[in-house]
SETOR-561367 format. One record per residue: residue number from 1; residue in one letter; z, x, y of N, C-alpha, C, CB in turn. Coordinates in pm, whole numbers. Atoms other than C-alpha are relative to their C-alpha. Glycine has a CB too. Layout:
seq, type, n.up, n.east, n.north, ca.up, ca.east, ca.north, c.up, c.east, c.north, cb.up, cb.east, cb.north
NUM, A, Z, X, Y, Z, X, Y, Z, X, Y, Z, X, Y;
...
This chain:
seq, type, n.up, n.east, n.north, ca.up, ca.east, ca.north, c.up, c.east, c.north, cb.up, cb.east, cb.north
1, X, -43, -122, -65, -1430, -2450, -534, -30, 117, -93, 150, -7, 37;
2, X, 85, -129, 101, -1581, -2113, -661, 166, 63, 9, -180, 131, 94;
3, X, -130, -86, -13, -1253, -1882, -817, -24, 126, 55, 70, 23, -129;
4, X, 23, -101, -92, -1140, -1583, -639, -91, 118, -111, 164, 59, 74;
5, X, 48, -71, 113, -1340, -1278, -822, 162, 69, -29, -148, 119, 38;
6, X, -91, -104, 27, -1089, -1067, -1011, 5, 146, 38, 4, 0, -111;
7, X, 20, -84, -53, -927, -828, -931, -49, 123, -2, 55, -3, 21;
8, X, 46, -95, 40, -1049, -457, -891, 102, 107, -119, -40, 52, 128;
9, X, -48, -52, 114, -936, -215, -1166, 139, 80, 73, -123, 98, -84;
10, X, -82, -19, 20, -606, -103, -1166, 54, 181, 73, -13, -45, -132;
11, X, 11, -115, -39, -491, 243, -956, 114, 49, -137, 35, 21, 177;
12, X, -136, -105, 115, -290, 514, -1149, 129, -27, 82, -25, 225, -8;
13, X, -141, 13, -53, 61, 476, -1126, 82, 98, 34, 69, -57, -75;
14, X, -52, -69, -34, 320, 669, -1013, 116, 41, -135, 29, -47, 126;
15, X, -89, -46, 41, 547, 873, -1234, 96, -80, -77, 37, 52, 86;
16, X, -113, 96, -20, 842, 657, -1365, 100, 89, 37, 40, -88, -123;
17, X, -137, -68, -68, 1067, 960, -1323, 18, 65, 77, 64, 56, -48;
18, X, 21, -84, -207, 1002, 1065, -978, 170, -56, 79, -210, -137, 151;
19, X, -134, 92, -49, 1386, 1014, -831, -69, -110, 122, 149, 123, 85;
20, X, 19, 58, -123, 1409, 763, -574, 33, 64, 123, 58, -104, -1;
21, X, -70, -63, -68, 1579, 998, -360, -11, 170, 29, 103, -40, -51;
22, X, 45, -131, -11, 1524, 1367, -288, 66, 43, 138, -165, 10, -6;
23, X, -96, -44, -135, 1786, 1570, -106, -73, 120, 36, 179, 36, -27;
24, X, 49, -86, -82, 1639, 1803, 155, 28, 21, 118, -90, -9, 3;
25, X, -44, 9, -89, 1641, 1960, 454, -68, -30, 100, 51, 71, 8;
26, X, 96, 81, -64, 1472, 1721, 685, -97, 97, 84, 73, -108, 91;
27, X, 70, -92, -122, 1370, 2019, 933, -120, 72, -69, 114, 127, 71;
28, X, 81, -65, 70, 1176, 2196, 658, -90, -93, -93, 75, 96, -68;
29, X, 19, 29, 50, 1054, 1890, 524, -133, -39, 52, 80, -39, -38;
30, X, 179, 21, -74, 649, 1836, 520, -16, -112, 24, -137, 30, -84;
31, X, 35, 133, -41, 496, 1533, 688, -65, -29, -182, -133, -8, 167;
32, X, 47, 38, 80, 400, 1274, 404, -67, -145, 90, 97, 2, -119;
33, X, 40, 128, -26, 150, 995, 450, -62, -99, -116, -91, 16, 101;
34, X, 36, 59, 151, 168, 734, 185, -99, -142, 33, 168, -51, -99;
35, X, 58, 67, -56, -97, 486, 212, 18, -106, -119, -123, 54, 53;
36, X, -39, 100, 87, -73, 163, 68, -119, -166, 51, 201, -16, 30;
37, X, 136, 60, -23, -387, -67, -17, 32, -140, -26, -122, 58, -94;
38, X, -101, 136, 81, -274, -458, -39, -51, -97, 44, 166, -24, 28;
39, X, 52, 155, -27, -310, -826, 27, 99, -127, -20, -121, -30, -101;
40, X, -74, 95, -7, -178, -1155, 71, -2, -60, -126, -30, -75, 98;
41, X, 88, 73, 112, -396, -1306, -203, 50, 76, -115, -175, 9, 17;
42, X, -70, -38, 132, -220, -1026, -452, 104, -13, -68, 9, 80, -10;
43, X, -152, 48, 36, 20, -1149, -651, 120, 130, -52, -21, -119, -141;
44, X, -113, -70, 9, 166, -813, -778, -7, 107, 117, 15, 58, -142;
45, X, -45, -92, -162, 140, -639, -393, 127, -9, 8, -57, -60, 158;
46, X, -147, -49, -41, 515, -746, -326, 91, 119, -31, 72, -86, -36;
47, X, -102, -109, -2, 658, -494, -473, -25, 138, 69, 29, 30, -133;
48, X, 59, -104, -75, 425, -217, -356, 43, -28, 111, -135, 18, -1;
49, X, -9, 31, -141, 492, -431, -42, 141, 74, 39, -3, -171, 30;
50, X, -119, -33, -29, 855, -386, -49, 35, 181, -29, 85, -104, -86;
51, X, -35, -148, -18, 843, 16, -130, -13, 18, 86, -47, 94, -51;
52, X, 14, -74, -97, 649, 58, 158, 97, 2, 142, -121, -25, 20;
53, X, -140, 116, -97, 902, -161, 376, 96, 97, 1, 84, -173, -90;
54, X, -126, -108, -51, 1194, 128, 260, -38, 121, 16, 118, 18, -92;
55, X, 36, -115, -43, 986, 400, 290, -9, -3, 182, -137, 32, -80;
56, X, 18, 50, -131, 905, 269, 633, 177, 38, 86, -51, -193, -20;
57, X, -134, -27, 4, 1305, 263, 674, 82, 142, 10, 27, -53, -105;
58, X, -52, -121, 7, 1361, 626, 557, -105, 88, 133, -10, 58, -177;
59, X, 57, -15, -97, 1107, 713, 853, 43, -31, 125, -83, -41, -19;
60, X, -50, 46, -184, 1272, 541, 1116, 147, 87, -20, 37, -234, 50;
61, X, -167, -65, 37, 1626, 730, 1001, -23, 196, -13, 70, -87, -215;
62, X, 0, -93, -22, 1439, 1038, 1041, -81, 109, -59, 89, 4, 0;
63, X, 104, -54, 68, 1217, 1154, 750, -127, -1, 25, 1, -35, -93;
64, X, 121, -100, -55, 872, 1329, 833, -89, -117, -99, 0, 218, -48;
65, X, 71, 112, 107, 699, 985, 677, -42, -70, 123, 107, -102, -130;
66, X, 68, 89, -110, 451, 792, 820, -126, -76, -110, -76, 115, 156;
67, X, 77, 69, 121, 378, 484, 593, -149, -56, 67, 105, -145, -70;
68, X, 141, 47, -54, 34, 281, 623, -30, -101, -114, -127, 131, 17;
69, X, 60, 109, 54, -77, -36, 506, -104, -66, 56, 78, -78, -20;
70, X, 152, 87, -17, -435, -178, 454, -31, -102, -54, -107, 57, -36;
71, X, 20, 132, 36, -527, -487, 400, -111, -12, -34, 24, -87, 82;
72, X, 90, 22, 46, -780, -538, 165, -77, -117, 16, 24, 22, -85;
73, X, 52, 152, -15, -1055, -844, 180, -68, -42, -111, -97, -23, 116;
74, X, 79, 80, 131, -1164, -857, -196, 70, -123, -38, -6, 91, -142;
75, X, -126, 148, 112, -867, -1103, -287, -63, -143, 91, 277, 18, 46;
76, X, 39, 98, -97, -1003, -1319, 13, -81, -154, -54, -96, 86, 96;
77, X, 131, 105, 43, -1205, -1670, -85, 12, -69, 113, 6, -106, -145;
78, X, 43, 92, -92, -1365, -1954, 19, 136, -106, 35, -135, -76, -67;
79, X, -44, 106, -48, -1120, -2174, 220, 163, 80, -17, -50, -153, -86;
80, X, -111, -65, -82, -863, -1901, 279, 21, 174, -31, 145, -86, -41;
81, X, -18, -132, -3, -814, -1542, 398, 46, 74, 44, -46, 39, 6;
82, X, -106, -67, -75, -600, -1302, 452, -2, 29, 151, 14, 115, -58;
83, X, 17, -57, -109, -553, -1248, 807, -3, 115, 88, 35, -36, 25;
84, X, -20, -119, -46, -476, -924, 818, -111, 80, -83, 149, 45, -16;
85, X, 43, -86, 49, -737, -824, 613, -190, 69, 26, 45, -50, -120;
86, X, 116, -39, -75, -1070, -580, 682, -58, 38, -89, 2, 86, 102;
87, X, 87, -90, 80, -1370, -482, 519, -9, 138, 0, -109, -27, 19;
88, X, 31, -104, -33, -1350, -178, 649, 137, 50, -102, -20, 25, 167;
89, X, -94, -50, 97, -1038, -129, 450, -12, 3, -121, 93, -46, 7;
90, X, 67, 17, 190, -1197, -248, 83, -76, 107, 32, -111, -165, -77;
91, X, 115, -76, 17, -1465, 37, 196, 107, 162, 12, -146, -41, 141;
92, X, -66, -117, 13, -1182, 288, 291, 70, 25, -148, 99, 0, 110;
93, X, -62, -49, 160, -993, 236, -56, -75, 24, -129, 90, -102, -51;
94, X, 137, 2, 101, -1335, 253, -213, -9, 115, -28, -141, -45, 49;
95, X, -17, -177, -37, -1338, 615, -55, 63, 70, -43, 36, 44, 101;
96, X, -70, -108, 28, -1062, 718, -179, 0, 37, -181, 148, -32, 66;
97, X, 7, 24, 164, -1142, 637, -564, -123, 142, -11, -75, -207, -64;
């Protein structure tokens, strides 16, 4: 069995001291769209997974958020692949580099 290739290089991270929380007033507050590039096959996606999951959360409760998850197909190999995942999405997060 050929291994998966490794993975691609590493995005910039976010802040560490960005609160989690940010009081505002929802009416004046600008649309945000956080996009979020991932996979089955990645082993450290869960957590990215799970931000997007409560951001997703603070959107349905009313905040001007509108998450997005793509499913990448580099992590993909022979003899199993993500199902959710598209080339067209490894070419969009390509785009955005």
């Amino acid at each position: 069995m050929t291994p998966c290739p490794g993975p691609p290089p590493a995005p910039a991270t976010a802040p560490e001291n960005v609160p989690a929380t940010i009081e505002h007033d929802a009416e004046m507050a600008p649309l945000a769209v956080p996009k979020l590039f991932t996979s089955q096959g990645c082993s450290s996606c869960p957590p990215a997974d799970n931000l997007l999951r409560e951001i997703n959360e603070r959107s349905l409760s009313g905040e001007k958020i509108i998450p997005l998850s793509y499913h990448v197909d580099y992590w993909n190999c022979p003899g199993w692949k993500n199902p959710y995942s598209s080339a067209d999405y490894s070419a969009r997060q390509k785009d955005h580099t």
